[in-house]
N, C-alpha and C positions, 0 to 999 in steps of 0.2 A: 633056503639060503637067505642068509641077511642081506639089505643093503651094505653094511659093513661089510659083506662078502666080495661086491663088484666095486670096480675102477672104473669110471670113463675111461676113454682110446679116444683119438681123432685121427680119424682116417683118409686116406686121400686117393684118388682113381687110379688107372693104370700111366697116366701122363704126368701123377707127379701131384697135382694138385689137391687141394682140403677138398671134403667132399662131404662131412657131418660128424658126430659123435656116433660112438660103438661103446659096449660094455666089454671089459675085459674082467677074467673071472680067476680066482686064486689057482694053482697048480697043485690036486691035488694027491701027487706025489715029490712035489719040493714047495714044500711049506714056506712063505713069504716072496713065494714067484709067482708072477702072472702069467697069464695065459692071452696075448694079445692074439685077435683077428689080423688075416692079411692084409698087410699096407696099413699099414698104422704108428702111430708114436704115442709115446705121455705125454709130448707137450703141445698146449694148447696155442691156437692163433693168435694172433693180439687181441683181435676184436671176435664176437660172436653175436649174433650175424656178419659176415665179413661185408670188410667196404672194400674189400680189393681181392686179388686173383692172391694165394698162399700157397707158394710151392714148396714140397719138401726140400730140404737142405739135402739130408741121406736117408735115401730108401731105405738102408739094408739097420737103421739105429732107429729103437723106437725109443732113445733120449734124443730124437732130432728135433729140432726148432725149422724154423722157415722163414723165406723169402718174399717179401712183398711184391707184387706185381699190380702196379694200378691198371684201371679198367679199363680199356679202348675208350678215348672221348669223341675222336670223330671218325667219319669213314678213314683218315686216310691214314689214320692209327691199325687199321685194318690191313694195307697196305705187305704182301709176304706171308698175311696169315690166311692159311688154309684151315678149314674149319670141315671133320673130316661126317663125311653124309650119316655112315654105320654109327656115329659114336654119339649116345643121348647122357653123357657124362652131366651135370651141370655146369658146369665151367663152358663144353659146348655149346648147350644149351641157350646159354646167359650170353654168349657171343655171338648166335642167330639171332637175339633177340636185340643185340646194341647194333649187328650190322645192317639190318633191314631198316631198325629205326634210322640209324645215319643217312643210309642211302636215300630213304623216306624224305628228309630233312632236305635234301639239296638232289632233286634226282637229275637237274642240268648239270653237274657236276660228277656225281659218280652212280654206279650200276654195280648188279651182284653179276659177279661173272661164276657162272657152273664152271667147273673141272670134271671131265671125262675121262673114263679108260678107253683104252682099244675099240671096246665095244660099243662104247658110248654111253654107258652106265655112269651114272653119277660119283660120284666119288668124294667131291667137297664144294665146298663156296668158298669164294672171296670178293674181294670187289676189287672195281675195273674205275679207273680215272676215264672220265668221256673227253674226247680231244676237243678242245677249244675250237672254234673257229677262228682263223688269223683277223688282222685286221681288214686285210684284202678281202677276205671272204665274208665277213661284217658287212663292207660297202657294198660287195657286191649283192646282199641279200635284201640290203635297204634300197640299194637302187629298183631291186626286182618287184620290191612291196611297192611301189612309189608307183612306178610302172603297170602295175598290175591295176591299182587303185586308178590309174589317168584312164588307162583303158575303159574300166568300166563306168566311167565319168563317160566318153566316149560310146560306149553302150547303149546307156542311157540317153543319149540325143539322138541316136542314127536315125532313127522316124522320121526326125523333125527335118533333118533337110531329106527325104523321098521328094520328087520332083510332083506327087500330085498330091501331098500333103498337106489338108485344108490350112496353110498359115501366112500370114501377112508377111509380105518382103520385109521389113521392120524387126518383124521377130525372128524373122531369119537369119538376117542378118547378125543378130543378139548371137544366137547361138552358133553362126560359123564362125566369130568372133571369138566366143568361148570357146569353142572347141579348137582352134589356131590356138590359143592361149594356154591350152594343157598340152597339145604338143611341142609347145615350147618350154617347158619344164623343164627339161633336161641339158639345156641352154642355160637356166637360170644360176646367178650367186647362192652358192650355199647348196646343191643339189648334190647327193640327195637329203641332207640331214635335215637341213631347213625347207622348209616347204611351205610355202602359201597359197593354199588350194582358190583358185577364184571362185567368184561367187558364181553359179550358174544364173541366166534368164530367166523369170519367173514362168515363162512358157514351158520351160523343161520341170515340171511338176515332180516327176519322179528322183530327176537328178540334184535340183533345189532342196528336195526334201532330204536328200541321205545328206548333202552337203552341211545343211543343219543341224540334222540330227546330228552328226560328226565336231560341227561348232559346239554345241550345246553342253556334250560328253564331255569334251575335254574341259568345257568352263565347269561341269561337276567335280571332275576331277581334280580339278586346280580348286577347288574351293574342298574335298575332301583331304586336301594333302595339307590343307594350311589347317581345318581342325585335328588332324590329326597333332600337329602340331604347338596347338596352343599349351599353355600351360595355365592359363585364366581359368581353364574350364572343367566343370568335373569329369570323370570319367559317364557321368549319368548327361549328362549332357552332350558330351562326345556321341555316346550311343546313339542320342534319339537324335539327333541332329545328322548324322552319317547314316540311319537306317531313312531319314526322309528323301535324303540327296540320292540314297542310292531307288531310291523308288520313283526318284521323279519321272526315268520314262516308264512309268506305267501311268501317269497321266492322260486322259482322254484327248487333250489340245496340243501331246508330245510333235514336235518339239519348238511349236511357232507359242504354243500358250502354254505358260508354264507359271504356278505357283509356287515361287519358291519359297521355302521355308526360312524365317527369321533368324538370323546371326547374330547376338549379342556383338558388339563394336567390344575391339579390345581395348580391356580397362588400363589407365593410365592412370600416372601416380605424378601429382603435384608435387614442385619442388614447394615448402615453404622458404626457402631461404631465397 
């Protein structure tokens, strides 16, 4: 048989959609009639490879044309569509793979939710919007981190006041001081969002020191979010300059001696006029 013999087909699954090319072959008892494969048409997609989902217009005419269907962009494009477990159609396929990524993408935001039978058998995926937390539920989560955080400030000094605790009236003092001053947090302007953690007594060695380390982080932080920022700077500079900040506490002197790495001063532009 020649080339001249076969026709392309483009064919589409049992849901309707393009699914590849097929050869269609002469008929040969009605001479100038083809012989198409099931679920097929002559007419081609717009584009080949498709940039979109191609649904047959009419199954039952293989002079049908098609419908465009663009691609799921986010999960919540996903949102009704069941995506069925049995069926490895490619169009399936290609929408396991845009909705994992999505969820992937923001998974505080959405989840794949399974669909069960009776039995509990799988049957399809979709995705699930995760419920917000109101605002009340917001505060009430940062009051409990605030909270949680005073305590173990708290924690950390119980020793120091034990009644035969080798420590000077003086520094005891310091630290019932302190520790009055975190119970009273919840008292304070601005609680819980604003928080100014006091400083503990340098006698509370343990509690001093997380207190620091806690200063320390957030001055990295605030100094990684302003190069992240810049636009003076290369991307090569961005890098090594944010790979050093993020290594500072691996520093041996963390978090009282710290070498910090050099910042270019942001460049500024003379007026001549």
């Amino acid at each position: 048989m020649n080339i001249e013999d076969l026709k392309t087909c483009f064919v589409f699954d049992e849901d309707g959609y393009f699914e590849g090319t097929h050869i269609a072959q002469p008929n040969p008892r009605n001479p100038g009639d083809w012989l198409f494969p099931p679920r097929s048409t002559n007419v081609a997609p717009a584009k080949i490879p498709p940039t979109c989902f191609y649904k047959i217009q009419d199954e039952n005419s293989q002079e049908s044309g098609w419908d465009e269907i663009p691609y799921p962009a986010s999960a919540q494009d996903f949102l009704g569509i069941e995506i069925p477990h049995a069926s490895r159609t490619a169009r399936n396929e290609l929408l396991r793979t845009l909705l994992r990524k999505y969820v992937a993408e923001n998974p505080k935001l959405w989840r794949e939710k399974q669909i069960n039978d009776q039995k509990g058998s799988l049957v399809a995926i979709t995705v699930e919007e995760i419920p917000q937390p109101t605002e009340l539920e917001l505060l009430a989560q940062k009051e409990a981190e605030v909270r949680s955080t005073r305590d173990y400030y708290l924690q950390l000094t119980d020793y120091l006041i034990v009644s035969d605790y080798p420590i000077s009236e003086a520094d005891k003092q310091q630290v019932v001081t302190y520790r009055q001053s975190l119970r009273d947090l919840p008292t304070t302007a601005g609680f819980p969002e604003t928080i100014t953690w006091p400083e503990p007594p340098t006698v509370a060695k343990a509690a001093h020191k997380y207190w620091k380390t806690c200063e320390v982080n957030k001055e990295i932080k605030s100094k990684i979010k302003s190069i992240k920022a810049r636009e003076d700077l290369s991307e090569e500079q961005k890098t090594e300059l944010l790979d050093k900040l993020q290594k500072l506490p691996q520093q041996s002197g963390f978090p009282y001696v710290i070498q910090w790495p050099e910042i270019p001063e942001v460049a500024t532009v003379e007026n001549d006029g």
